[in-house]
KOLSEPA-100960 format. One record per atom (N, C-alpha, C): residue number from 1; chain; atom name; x, y, z. Coordinates in steps of 0.2 Angstrom, whole numbers, plus 2048, in hexadecimal, padded with zeros to 3 digits. Atoms other than C-alpha are relative to their C-alpha. Layout:
<recs>
<pos:NUM&unit:A&site:CA&xx:X&yy:Y&zz:Z>
...
</recs>
This chain:
<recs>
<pos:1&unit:A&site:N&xx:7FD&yy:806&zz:7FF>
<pos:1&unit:A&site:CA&xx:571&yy:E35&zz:237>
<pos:1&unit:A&site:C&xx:7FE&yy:7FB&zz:7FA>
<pos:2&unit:A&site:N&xx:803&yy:804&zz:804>
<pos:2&unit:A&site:CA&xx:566&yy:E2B&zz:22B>
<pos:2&unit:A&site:C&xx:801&yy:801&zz:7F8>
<pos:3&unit:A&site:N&xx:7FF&yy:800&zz:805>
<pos:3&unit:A&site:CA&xx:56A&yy:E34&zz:21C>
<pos:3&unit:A&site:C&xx:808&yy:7FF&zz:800>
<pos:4&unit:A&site:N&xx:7F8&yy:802&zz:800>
<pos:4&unit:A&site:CA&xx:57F&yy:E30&zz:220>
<pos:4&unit:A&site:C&xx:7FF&yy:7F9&zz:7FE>
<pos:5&unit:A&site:N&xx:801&yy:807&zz:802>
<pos:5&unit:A&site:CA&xx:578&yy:E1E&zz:221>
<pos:5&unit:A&site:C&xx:800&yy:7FE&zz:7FB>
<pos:6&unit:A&site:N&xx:801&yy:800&zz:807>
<pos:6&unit:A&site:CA&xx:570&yy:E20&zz:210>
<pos:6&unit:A&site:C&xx:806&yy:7FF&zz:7FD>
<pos:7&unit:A&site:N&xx:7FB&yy:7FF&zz:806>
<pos:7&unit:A&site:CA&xx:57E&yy:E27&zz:207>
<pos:7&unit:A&site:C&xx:806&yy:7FA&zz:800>
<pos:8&unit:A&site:N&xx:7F9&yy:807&zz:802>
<pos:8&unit:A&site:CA&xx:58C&yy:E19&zz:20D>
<pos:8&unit:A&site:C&xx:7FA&yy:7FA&zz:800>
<pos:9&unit:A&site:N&xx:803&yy:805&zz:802>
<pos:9&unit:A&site:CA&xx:57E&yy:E0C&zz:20B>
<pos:9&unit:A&site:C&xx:801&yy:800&zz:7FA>
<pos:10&unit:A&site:N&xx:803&yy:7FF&zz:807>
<pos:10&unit:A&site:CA&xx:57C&yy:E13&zz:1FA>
<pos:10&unit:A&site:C&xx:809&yy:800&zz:7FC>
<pos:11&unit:A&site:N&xx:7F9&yy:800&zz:802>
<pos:11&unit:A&site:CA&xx:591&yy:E16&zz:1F8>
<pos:11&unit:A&site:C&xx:802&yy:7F9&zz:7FF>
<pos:12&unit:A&site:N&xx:7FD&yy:809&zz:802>
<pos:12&unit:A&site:CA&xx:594&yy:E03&zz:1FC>
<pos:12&unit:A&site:C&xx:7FE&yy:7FC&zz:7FD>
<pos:13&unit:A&site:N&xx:802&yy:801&zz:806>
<pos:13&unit:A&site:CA&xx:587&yy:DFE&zz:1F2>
<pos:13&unit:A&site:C&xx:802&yy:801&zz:7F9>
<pos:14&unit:A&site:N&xx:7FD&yy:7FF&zz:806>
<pos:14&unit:A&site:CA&xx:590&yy:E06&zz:1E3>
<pos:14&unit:A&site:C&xx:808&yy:7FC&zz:7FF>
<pos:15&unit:A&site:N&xx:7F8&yy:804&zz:801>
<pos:15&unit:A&site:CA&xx:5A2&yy:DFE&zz:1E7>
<pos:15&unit:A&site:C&xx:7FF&yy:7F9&zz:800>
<pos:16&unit:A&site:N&xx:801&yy:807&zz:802>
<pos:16&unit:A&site:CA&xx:59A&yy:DEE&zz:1E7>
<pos:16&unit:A&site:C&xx:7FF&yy:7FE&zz:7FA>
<pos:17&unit:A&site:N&xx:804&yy:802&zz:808>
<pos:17&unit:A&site:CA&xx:590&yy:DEE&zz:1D6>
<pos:17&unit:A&site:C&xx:808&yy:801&zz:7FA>
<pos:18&unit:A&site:N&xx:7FC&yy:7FE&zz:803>
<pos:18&unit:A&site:CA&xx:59F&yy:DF8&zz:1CF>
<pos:18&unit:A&site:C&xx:807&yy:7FA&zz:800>
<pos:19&unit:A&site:N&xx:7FA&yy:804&zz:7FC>
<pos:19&unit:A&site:CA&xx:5AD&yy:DEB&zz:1D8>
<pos:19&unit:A&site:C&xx:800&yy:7F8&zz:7FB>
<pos:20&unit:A&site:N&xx:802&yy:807&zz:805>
<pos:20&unit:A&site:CA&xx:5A3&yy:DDB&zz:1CF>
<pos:20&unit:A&site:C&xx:7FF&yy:801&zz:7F7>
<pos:21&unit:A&site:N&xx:802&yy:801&zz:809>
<pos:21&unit:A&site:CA&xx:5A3&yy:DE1&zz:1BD>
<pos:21&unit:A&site:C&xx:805&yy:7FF&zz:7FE>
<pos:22&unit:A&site:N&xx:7F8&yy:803&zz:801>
<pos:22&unit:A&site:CA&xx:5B8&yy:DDE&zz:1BE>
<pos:22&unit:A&site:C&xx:800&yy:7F9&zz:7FD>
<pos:23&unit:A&site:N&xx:7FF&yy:807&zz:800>
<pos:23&unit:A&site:CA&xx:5B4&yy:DCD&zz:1BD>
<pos:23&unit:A&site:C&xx:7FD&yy:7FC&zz:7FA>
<pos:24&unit:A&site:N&xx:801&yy:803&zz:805>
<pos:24&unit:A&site:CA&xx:5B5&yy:DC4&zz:1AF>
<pos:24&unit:A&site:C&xx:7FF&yy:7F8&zz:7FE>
<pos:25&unit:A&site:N&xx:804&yy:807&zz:7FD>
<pos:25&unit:A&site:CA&xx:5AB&yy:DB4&zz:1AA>
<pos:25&unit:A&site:C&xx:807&yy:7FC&zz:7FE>
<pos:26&unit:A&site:N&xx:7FB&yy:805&zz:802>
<pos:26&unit:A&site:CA&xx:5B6&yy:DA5&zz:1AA>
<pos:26&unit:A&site:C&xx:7FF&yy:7FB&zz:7F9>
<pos:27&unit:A&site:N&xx:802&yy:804&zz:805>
<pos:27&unit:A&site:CA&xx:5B6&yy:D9C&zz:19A>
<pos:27&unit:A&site:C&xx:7FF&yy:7F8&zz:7FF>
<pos:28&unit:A&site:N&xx:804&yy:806&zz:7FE>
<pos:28&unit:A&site:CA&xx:5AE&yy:D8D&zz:198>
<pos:28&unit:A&site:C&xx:808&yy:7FB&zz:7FE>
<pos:29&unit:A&site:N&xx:7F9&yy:803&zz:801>
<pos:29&unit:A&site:CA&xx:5BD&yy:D7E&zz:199>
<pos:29&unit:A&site:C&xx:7FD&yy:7FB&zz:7FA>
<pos:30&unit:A&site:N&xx:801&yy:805&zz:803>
<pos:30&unit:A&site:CA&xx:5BF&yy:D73&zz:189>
<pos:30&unit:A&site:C&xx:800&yy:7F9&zz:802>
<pos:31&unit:A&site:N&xx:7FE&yy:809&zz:7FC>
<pos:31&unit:A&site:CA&xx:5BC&yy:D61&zz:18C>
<pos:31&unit:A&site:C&xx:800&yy:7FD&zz:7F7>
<pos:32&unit:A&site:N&xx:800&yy:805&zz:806>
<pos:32&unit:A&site:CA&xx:5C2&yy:D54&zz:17F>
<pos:32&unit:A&site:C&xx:800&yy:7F8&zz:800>
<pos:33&unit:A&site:N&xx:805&yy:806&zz:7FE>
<pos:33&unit:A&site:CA&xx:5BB&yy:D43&zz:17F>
<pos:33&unit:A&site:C&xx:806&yy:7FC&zz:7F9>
<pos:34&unit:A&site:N&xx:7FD&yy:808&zz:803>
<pos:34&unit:A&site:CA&xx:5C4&yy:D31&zz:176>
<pos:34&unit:A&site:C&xx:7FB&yy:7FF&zz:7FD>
<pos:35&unit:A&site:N&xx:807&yy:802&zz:804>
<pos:35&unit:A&site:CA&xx:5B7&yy:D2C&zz:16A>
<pos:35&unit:A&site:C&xx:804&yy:7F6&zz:7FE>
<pos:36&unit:A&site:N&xx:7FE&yy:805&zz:800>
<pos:36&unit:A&site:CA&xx:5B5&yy:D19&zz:16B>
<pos:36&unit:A&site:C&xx:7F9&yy:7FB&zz:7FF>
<pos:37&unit:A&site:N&xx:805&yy:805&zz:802>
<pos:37&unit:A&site:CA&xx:5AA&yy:D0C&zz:162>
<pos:37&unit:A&site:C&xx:802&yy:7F7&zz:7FD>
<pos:38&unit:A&site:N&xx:7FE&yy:807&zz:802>
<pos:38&unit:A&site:CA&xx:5A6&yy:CFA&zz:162>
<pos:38&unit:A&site:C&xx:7FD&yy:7FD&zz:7FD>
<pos:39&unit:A&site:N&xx:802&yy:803&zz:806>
<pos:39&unit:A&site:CA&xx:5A7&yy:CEE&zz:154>
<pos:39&unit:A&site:C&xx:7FF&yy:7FA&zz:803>
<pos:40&unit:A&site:N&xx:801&yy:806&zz:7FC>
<pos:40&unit:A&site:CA&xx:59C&yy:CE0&zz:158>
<pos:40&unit:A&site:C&xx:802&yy:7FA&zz:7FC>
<pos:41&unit:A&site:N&xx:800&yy:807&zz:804>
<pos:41&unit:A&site:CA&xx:5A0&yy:CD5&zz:148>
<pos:41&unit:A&site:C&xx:80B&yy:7FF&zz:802>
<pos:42&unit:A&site:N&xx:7F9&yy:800&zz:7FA>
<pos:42&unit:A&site:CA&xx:5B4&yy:CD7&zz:152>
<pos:42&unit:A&site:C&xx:803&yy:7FF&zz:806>
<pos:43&unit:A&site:N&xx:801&yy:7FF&zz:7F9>
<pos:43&unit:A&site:CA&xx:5AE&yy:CD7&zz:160>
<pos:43&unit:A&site:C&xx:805&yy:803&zz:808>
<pos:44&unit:A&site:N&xx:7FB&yy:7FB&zz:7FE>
<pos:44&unit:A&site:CA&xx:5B8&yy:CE4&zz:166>
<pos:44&unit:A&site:C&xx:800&yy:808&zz:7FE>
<pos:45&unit:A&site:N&xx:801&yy:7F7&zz:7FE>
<pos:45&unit:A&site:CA&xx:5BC&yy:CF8&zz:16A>
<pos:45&unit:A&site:C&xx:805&yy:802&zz:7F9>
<pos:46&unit:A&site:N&xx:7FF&yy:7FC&zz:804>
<pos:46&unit:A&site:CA&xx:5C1&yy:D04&zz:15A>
<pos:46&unit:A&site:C&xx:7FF&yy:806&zz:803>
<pos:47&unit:A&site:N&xx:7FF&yy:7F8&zz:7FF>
<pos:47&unit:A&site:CA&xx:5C8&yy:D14&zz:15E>
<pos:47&unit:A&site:C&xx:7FF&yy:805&zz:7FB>
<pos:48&unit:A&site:N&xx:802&yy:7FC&zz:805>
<pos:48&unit:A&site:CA&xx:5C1&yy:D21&zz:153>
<pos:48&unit:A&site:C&xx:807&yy:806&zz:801>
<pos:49&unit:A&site:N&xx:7FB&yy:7FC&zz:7FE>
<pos:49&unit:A&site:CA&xx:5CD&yy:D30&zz:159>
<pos:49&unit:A&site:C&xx:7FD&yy:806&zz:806>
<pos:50&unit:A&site:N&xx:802&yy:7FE&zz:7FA>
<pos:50&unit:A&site:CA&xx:5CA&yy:D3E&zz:165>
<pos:50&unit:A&site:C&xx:7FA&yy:807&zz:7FE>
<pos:51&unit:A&site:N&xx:806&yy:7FB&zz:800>
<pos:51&unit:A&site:CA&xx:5BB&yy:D4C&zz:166>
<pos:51&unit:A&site:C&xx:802&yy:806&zz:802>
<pos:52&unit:A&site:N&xx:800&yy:7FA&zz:7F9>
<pos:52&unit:A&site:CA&xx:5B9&yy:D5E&zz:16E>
<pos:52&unit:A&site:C&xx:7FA&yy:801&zz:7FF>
<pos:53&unit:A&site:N&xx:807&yy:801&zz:7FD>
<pos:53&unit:A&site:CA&xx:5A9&yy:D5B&zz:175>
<pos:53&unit:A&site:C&xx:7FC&yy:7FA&zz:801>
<pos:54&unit:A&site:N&xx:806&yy:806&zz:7FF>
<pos:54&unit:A&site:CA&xx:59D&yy:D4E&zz:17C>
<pos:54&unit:A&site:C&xx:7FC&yy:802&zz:7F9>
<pos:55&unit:A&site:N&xx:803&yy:804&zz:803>
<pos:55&unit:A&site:CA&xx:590&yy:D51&zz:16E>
<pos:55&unit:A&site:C&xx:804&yy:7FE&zz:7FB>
<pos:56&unit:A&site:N&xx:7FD&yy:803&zz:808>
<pos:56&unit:A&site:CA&xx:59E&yy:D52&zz:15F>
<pos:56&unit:A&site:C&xx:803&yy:7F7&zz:803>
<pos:57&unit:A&site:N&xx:7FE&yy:805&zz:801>
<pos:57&unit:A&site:CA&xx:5A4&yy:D41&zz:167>
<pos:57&unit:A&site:C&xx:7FA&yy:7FC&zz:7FE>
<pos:58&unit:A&site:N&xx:809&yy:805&zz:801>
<pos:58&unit:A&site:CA&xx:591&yy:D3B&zz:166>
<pos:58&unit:A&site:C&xx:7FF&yy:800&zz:7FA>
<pos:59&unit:A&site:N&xx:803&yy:7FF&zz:806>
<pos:59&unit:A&site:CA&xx:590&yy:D42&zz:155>
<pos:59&unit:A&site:C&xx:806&yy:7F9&zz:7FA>
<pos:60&unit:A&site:N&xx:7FE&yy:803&zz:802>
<pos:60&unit:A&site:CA&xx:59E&yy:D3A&zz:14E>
<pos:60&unit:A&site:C&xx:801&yy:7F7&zz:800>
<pos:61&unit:A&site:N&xx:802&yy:807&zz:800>
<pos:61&unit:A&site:CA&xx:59C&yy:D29&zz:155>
<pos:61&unit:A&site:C&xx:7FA&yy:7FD&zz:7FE>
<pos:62&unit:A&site:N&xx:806&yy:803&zz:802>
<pos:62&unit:A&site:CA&xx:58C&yy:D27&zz:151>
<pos:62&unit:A&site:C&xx:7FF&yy:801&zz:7F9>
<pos:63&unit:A&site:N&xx:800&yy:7FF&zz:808>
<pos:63&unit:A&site:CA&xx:58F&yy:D2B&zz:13E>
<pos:63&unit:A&site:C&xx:803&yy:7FA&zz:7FD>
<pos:64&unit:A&site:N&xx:7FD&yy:805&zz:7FE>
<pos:64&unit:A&site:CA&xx:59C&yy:D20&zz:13F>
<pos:64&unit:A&site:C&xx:7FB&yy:7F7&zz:7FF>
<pos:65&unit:A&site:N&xx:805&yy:804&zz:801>
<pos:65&unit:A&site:CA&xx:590&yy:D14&zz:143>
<pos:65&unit:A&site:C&xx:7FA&yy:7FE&zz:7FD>
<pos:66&unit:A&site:N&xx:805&yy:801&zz:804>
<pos:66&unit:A&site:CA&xx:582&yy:D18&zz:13A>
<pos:66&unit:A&site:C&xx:803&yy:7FD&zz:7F7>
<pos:67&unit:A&site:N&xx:7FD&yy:801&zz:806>
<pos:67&unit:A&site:CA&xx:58E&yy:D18&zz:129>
<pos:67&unit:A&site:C&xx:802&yy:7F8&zz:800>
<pos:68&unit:A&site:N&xx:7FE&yy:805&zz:800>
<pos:68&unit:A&site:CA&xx:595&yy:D07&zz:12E>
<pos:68&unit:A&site:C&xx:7F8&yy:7FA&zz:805>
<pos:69&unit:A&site:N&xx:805&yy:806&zz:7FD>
<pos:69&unit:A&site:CA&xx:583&yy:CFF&zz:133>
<pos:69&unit:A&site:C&xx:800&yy:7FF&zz:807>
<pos:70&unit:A&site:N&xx:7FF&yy:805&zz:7FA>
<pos:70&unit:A&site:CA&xx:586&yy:CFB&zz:144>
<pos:70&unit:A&site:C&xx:7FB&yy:804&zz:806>
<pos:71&unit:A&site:N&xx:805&yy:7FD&zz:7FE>
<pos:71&unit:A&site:CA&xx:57B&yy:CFF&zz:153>
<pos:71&unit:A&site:C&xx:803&yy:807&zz:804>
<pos:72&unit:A&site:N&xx:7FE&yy:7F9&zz:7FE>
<pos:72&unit:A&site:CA&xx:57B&yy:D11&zz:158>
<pos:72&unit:A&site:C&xx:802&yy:800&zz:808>
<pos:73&unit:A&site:N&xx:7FF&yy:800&zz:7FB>
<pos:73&unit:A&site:CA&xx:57F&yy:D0E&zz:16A>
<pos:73&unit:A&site:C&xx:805&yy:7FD&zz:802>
<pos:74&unit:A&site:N&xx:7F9&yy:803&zz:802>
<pos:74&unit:A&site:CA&xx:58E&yy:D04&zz:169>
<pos:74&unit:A&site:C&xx:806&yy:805&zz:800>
<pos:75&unit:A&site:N&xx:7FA&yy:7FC&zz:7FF>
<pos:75&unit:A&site:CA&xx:599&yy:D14&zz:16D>
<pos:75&unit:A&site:C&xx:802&yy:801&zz:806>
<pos:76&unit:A&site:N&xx:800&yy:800&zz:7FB>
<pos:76&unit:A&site:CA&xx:5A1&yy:D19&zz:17B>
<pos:76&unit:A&site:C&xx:807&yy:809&zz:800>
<pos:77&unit:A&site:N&xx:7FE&yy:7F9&zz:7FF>
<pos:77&unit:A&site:CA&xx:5A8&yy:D2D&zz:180>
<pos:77&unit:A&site:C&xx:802&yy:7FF&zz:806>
<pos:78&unit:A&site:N&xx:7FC&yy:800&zz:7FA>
<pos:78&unit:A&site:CA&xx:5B8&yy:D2D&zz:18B>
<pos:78&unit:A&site:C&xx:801&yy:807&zz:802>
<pos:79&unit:A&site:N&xx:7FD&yy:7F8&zz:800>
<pos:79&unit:A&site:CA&xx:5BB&yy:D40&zz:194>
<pos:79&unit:A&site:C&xx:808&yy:7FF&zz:802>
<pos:80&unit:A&site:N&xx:7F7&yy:800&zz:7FF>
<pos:80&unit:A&site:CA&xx:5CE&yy:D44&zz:191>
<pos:80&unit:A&site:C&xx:7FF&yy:804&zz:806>
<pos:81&unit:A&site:N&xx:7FC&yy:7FA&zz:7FC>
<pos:81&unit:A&site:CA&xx:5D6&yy:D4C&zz:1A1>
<pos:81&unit:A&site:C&xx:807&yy:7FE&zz:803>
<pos:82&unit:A&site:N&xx:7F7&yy:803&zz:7FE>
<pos:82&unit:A&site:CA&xx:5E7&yy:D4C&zz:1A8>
<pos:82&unit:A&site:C&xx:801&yy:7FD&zz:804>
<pos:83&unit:A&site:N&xx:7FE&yy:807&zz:7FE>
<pos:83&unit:A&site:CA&xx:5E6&yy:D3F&zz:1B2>
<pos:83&unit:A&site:C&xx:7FC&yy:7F9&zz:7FF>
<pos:84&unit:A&site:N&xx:802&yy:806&zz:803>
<pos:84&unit:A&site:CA&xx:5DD&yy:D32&zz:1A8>
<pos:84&unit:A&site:C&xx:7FE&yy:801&zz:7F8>
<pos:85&unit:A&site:N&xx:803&yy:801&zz:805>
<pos:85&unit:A&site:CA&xx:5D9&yy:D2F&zz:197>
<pos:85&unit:A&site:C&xx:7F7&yy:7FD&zz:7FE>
<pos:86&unit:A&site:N&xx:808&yy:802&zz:801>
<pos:86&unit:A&site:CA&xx:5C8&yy:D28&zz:19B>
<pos:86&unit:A&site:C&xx:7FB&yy:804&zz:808>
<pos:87&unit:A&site:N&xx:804&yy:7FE&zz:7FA>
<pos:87&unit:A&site:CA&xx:5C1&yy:D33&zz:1AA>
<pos:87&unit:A&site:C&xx:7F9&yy:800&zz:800>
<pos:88&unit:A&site:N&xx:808&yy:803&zz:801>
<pos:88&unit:A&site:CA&xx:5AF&yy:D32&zz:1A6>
<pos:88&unit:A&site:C&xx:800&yy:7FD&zz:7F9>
<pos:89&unit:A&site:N&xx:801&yy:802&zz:806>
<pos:89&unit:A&site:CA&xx:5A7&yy:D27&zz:199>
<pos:89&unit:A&site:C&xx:7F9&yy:801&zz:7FF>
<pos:90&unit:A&site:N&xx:807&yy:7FE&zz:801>
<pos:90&unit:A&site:CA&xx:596&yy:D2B&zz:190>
<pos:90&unit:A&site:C&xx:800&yy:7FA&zz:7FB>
<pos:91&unit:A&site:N&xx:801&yy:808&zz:804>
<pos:91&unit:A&site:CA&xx:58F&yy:D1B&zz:186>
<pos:91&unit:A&site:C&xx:7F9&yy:804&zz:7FF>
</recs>
């Protein structure tokens, strides 16, 4: 009795390990962000254009920035999704 036990302990064990290797990882979903900086001597918002990624928004806006003197923090990262053009924002 004990060794019948084993062996379908040991069978089920196998169709499980074997059943989870089908599974394939889902790939990571792109997000693309508005890149948006304020000019304080216009005192007002400048749309630079659109990113694919939080850092590349950060990079870009703050170069931006830095090129044009202005202060580094004075950006602002909108996440694009299909139901808003600003679903999060990162400052």
């Amino acid at each position: 009795m004990f060794c019948r036990s084993a062996a379908l302990l040991f069978v089920l064990a196998n169709v499980l390990l074997i059943g989870g290797c089908d599974q394939k990882p889902k790939p990571t979903e792109t997000k693309y962000f508005h890149i948006w900086i304020h000019d304080e001597k216009k005192d007002g918002d400048m749309y630079l254009g659109k990113a694919k990624g939080l850092s590349s928004c950060r990079y870009y806006a703050k170069r931006v920035l830095r090129a044009n003197k202005m202060s580094a923090d004075n950006y602002k990262c909108c996440l694009i999704t299909s139901n808003s053009q600003c679903a999060e924002e990162d400052k």
